[in-house]
C-alpha positions as CSV (number, residue, x, y, z in Angstrom):
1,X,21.9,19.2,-34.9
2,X,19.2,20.4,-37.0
3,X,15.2,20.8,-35.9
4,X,14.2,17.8,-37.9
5,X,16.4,15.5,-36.4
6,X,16.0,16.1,-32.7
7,X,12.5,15.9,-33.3
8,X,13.4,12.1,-34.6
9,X,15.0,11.2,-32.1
10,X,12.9,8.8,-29.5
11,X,13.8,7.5,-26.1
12,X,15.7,4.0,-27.0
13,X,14.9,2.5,-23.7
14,X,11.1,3.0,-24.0
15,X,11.5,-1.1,-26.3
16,X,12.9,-2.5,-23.0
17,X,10.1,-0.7,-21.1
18,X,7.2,-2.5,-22.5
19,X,9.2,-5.5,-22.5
20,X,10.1,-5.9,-19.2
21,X,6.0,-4.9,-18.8
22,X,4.9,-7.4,-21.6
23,X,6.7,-9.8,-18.8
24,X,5.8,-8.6,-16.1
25,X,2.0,-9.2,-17.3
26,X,2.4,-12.3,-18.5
27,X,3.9,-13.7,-15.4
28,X,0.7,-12.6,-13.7
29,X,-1.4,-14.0,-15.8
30,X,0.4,-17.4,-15.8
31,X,0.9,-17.2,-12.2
32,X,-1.8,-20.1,-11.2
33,X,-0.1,-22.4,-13.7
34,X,3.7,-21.3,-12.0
35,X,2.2,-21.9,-8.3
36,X,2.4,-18.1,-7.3
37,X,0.0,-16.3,-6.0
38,X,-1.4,-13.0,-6.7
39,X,-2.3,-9.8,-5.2
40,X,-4.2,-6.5,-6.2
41,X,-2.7,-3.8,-4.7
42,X,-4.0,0.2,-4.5
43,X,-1.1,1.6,-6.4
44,X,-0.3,4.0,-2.5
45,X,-0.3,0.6,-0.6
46,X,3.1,-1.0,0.9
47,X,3.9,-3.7,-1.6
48,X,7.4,-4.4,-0.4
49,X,6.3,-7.2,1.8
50,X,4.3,-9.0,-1.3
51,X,7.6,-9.2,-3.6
52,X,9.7,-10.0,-0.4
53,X,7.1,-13.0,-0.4
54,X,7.1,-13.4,-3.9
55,X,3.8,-12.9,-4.6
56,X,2.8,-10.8,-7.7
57,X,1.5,-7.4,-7.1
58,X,-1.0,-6.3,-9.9
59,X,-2.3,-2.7,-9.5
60,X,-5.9,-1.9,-10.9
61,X,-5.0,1.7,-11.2
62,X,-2.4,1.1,-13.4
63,X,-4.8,-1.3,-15.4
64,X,-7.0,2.0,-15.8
65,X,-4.5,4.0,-17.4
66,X,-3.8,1.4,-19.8
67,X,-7.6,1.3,-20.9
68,X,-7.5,5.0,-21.0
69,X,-4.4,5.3,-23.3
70,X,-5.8,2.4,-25.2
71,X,-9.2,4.4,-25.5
72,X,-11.1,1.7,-24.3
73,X,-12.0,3.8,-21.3
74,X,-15.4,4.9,-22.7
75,X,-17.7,1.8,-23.0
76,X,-16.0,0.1,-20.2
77,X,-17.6,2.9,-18.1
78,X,-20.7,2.4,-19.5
79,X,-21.0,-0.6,-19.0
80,X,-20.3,0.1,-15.6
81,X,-23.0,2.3,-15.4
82,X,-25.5,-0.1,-16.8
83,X,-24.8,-2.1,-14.2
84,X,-25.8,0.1,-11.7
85,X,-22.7,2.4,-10.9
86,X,-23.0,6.1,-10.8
87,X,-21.3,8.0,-13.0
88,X,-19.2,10.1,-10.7
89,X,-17.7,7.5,-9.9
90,X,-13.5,7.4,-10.4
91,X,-13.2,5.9,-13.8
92,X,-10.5,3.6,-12.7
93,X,-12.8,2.2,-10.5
94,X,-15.4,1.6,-13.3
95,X,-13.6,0.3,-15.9
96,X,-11.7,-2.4,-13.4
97,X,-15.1,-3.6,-12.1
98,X,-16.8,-3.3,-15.7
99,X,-13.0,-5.5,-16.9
100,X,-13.8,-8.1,-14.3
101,X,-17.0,-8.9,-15.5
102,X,-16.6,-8.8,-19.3
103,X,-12.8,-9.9,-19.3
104,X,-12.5,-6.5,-21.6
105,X,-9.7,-3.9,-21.8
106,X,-5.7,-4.3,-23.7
107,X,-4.9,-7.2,-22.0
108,X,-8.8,-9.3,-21.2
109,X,-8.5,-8.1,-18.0
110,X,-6.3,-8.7,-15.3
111,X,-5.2,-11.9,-13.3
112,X,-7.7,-13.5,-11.1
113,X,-6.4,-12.6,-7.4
114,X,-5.5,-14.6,-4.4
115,X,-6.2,-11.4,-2.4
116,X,-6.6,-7.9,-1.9
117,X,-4.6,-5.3,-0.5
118,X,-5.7,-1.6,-0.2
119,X,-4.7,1.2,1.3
120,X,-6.4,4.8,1.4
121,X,-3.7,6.9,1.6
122,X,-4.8,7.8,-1.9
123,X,-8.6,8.2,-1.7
124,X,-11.2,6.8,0.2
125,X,-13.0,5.2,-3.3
126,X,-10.5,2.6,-2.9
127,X,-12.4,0.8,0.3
128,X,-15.7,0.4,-1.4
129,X,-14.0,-0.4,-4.8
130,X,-11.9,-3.4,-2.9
131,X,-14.5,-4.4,-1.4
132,X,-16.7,-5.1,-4.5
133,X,-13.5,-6.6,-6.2
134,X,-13.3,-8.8,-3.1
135,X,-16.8,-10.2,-2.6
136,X,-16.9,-10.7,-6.6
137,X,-13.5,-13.0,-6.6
138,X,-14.4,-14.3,-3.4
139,X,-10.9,-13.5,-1.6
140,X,-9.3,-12.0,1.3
141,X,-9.1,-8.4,1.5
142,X,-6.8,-6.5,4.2
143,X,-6.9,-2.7,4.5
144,X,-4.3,-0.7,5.7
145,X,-6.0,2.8,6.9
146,X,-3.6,5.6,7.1
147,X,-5.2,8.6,8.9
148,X,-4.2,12.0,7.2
149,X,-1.4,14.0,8.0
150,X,-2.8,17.6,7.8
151,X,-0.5,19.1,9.7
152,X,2.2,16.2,10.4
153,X,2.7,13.0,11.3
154,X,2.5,12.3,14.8
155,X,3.1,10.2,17.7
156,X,-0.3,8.3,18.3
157,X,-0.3,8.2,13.7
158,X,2.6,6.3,13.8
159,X,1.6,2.9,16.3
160,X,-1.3,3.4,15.0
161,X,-0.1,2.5,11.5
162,X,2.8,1.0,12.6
163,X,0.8,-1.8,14.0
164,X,-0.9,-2.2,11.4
165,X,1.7,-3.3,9.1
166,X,2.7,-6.1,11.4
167,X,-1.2,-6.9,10.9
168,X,-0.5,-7.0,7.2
169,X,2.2,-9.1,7.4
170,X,0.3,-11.5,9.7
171,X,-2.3,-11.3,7.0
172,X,-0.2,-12.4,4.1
173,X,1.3,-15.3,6.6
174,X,-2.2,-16.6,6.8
175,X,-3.2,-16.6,2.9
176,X,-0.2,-17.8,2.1
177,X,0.3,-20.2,4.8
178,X,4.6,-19.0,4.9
179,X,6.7,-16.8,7.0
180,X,7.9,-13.8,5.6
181,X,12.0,-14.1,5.4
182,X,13.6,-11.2,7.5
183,X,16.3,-10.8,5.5
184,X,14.9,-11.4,2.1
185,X,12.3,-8.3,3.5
186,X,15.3,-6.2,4.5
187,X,17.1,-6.6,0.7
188,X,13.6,-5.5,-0.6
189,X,13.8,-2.8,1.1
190,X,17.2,-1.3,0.3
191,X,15.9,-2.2,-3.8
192,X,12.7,-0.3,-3.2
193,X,14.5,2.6,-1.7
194,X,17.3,2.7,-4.2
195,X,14.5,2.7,-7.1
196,X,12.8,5.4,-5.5
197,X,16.4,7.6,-5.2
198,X,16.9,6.8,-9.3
199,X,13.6,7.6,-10.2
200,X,14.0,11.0,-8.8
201,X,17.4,11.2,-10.2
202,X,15.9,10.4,-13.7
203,X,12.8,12.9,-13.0
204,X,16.3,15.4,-12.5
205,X,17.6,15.4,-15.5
206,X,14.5,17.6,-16.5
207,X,16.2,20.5,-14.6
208,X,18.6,20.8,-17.4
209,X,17.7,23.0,-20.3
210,X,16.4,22.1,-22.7
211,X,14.9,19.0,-20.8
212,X,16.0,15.6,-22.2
213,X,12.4,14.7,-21.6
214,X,8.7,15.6,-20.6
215,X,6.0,14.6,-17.8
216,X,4.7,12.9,-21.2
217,X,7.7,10.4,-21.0
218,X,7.9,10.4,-17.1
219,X,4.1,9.1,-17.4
220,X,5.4,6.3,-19.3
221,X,8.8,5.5,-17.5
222,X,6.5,5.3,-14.3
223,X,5.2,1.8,-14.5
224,X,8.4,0.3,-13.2
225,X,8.4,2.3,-10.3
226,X,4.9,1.1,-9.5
227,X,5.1,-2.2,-10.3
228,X,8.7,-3.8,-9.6
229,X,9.3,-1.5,-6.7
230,X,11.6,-3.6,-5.0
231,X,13.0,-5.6,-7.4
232,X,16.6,-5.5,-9.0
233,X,14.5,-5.0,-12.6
234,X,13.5,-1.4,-11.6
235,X,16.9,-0.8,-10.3
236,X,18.8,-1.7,-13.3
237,X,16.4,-0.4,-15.7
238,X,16.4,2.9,-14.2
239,X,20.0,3.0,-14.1
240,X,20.0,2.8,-18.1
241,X,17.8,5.5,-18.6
242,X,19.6,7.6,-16.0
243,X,23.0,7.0,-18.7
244,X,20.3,7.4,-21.5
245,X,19.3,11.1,-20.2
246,X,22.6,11.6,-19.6
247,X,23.8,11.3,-22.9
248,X,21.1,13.1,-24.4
249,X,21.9,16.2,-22.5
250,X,25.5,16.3,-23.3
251,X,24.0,15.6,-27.1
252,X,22.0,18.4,-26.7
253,X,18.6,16.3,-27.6
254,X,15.6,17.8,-26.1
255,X,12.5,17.0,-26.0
256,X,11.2,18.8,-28.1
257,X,12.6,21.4,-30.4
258,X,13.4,24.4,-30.1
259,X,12.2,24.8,-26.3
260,X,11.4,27.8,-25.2
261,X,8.9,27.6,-22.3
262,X,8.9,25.0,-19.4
263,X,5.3,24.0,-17.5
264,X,4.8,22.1,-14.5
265,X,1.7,19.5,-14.6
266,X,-0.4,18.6,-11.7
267,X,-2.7,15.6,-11.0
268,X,-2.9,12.2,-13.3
269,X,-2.1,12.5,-16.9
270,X,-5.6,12.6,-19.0
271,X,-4.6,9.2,-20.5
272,X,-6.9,9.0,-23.8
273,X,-5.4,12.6,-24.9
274,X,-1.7,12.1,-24.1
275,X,-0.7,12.2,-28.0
276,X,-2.9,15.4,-28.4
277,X,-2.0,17.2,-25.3
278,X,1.6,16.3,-26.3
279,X,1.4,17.7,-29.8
280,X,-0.7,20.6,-28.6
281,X,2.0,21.9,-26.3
282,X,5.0,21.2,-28.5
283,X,3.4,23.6,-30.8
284,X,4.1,26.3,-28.8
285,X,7.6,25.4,-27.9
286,X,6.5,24.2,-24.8
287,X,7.8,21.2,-23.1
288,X,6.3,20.2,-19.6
289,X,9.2,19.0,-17.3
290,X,7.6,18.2,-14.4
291,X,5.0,16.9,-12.5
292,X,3.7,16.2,-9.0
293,X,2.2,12.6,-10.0
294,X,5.0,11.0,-10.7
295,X,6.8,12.4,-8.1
296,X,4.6,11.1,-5.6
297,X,6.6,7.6,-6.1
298,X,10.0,9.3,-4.9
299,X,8.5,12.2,-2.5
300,X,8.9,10.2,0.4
301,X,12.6,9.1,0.4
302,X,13.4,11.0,3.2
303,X,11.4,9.4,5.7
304,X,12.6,5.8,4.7
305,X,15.7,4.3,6.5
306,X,16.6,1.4,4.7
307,X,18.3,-0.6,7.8
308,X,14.5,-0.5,9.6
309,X,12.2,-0.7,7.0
310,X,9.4,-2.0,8.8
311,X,9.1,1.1,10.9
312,X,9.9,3.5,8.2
313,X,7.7,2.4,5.5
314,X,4.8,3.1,8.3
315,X,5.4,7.0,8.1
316,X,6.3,7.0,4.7
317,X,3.4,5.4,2.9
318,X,1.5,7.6,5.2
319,X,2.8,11.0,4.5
320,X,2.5,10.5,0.6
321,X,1.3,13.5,-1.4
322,X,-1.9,12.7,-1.4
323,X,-2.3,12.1,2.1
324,X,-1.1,15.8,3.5
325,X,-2.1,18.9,3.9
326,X,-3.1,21.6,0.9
327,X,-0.5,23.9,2.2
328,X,2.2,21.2,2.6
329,X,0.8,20.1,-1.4
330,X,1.6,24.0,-2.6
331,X,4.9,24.3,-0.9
332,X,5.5,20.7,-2.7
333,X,4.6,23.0,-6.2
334,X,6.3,25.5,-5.4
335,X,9.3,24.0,-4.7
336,X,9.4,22.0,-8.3
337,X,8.3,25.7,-9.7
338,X,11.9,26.9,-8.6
339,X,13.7,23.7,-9.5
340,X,12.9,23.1,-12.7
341,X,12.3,26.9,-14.0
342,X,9.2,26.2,-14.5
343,X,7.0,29.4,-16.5
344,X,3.5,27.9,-16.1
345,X,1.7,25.8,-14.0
346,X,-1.0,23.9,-15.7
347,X,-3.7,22.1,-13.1
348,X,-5.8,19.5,-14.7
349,X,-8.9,19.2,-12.5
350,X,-9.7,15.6,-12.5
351,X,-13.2,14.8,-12.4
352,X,-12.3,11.1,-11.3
353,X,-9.9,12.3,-8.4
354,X,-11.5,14.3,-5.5
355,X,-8.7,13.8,-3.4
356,X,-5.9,15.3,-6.0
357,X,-8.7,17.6,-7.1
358,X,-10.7,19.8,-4.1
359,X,-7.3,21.8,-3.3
360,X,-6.6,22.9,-6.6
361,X,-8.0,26.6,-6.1
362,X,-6.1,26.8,-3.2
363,X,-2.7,25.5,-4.7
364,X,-3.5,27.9,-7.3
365,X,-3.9,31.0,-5.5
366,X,-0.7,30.7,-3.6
367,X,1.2,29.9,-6.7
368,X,0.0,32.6,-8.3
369,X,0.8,34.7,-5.4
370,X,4.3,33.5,-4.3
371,X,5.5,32.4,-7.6
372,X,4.3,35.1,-9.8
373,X,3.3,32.6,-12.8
374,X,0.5,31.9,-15.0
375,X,-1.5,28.8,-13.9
376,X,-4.1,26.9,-16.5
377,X,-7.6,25.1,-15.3
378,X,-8.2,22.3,-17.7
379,X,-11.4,20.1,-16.9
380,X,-11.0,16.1,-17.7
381,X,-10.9,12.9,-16.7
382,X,-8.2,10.8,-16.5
383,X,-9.7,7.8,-18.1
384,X,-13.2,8.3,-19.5
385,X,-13.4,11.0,-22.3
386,X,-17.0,12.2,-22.2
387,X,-15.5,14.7,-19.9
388,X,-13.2,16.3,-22.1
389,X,-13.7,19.0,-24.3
390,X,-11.3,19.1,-26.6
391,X,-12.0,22.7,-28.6
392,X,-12.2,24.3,-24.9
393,X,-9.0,23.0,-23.6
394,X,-7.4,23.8,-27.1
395,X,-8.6,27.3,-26.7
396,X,-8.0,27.6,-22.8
397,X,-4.0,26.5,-23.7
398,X,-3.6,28.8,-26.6
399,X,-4.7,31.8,-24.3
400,X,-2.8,30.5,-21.6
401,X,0.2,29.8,-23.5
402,X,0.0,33.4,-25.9
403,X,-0.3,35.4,-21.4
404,X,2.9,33.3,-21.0
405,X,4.7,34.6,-24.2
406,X,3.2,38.0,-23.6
407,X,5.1,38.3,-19.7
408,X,8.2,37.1,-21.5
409,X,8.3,40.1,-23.7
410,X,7.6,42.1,-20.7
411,X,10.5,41.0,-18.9
């Protein structure tokens, strides 16, 4: 197979992915005229009890990333700001209250919820951001506080949270004035977890060499996971793009030609530069296989039993990455460093994310120290691009990647 083709040669299933989105939204958005009901939903908070009593779960965050990859991210921060919101602010949080007001972004903004759910096992920006989302829509809000597990989860953590899901339940019982079906809760369950296990089986297929694809495509692929946890739709869809991955390897299509390096990403994806970032990388033969983002949607698995839920959901929507320790976080690293061969480790200190952010030095440091390779700052923002600098992160990854080529030659 010759350079020119591979490089041709696109993801087919990436069509049926914005399809199955395009639908996704629309139901949402027509979900007053259908008699459903509607929920916003942090993208860490439990939403297997919201599809197991069909109501649709919309997720703000994942609203943000659209604006950002649509580059609308920009003046719907300002206008934030001109309404009174400080600039250090998370730009998610901006351009979804700056969206509600002027009916602005890809899609006019989002559905009108019925309520709110958040959870801040991702940040703490989330409280005050539902909170103004709630009083301005004039809904129910519910929070689900999930204390964090520095160094593990233990006994008084889990009633705590435990009881607080059967609070949450008891909360969408009253909004919606219905029961929530046992069983129906159960099968949602065993969907959600079975997504979760193919998601990281797709994420896997980035061991082999040359990868079949990059964190660029994983940023993309992600929505299902996020979305239609729970739902035979993620299920099947990630099934097809297991086969699809599959085939590519024994095709020998990679992701890019002629890859010769393999980099491990941490924190969001800067969304308004994904294109650029992609191109810029590819230029050195590098391909980025991983990433800890969206691996966060499958890191849990293991504390999930799928014939008790209920009880297992508590721990493991507590103990997400985000929600642990730094030194649990760089073991997390260090482990993907050794699975998928990775050569560099490139951080991208996200101005909009404390939470994914303050460790970084530390992470850093012990990666440096216990993996032995070179590790890359970059300075952005996820979703507003007055933060990025686009001649100083060009220069910072050509230096970083030339050290990288250098220690090759070494070796």
């Amino acid at each position: 197979m010759s350079e020119k083709s591979n490089e041709t040669i696109k993801i087919k299933a990436a069509k049926k992915m914005r399809d199955l989105m395009t639908t996704y939204y629309l139901e949402a958005l027509s979900a007053a005229q259908n008699n459903k009901q509607v929920a916003w939903i942090t993208s860490g908070g439990p939403v297997e009890p919201l599809v197991a009593m069909d109501i649709i779960p919309v997720y703000p965050e994942n609203h943000g990333a659209m604006i950002g990859s649509a580059k609308m991210g920009e003046d719907l921060c300002a206008k934030a700001e001109d309404m009174g919101y400080s600039s250090d602010l998370c730009s998610y949080a901006r351009a979804d209250i700056a969206c509600s007001v002027v009916k602005g972004g890809p899609i006019g903004g989002l559905p009108k919820p019925d309520m709110l759910i958040c959870c801040n096992n991702i940040c703490g920006t989330v409280l005050k951001w539902y909170e103004v989302q709630a009083r301005f829509y004039n809904v129910p809000l519910f929070i689900l506080d999930t204390p964090i597990c520095h160094t593990g989860y233990s006994p008084e953590i889990a009633r705590y949270v435990r009881t607080q899901i059967d609070e949450y339940i008891a909360f969408l019982e009253t909004v919606t004035q219905r029961k929530l079906d046992h069983d129906r809760m159960n099968e949602v369950g065993k969907l959600s977890l079975e997504g979760q296990r193919l998601w990281q089986k797709v994420l896997n297929t980035t061991a082999h060499k040359p990868s079949p694809m990059s964190a660029f495509d994983a940023f993309f692929f992600l929505a299902l996971i996020v979305t239609l946890r729970g739902t035979r739709i993620a299920v099947d869809f990630y099934k097809e793009l297991i086969e699809e991955m599959e085939q590519r390897i024994k095709d020998g299509i990679s992701s890019i030609p002629s890859e010769k390096y393999r980099l491990l990403w941490d924190n969001l994806p800067i969304w308004h530069r994904l294109k650029w970032l992609s191109k810029k990388f590819s230029d050195h033969h590098a391909c980025l296989v991983a990433d800890t983002y969206t691996s966060a949607w499958c890191g849990t698995i293991k504390y999930i039993d799928e014939n008790n839920f209920l009880d297992s959901m508590a721990e493991a929507y507590t103990r997400i990455y985000l929600n642990i320790g730094v030194d649990q976080m760089a073991d997390g690293v260090l482990d993907m460093i050794r699975f998928y061969g990775a050569d560099g480790f490139v951080m991208h200190s996200n101005r909009s994310c404390k939470p994914y952010s303050f460790g970084q030095m530390d992470i850093m440091k012990i990666v440096r120290e216990k993996a032995g390779i070179p590790v890359l700052m970059i300075e952005a923002d996820m979703t507003d691009p007055r933060s990025f600098s686009q001649s100083q992160v060009e220069t910072r990854i050509d230096a970083f990647m030339e050290i990288i080529k250098q220690k090759e030659k070494r070796i």
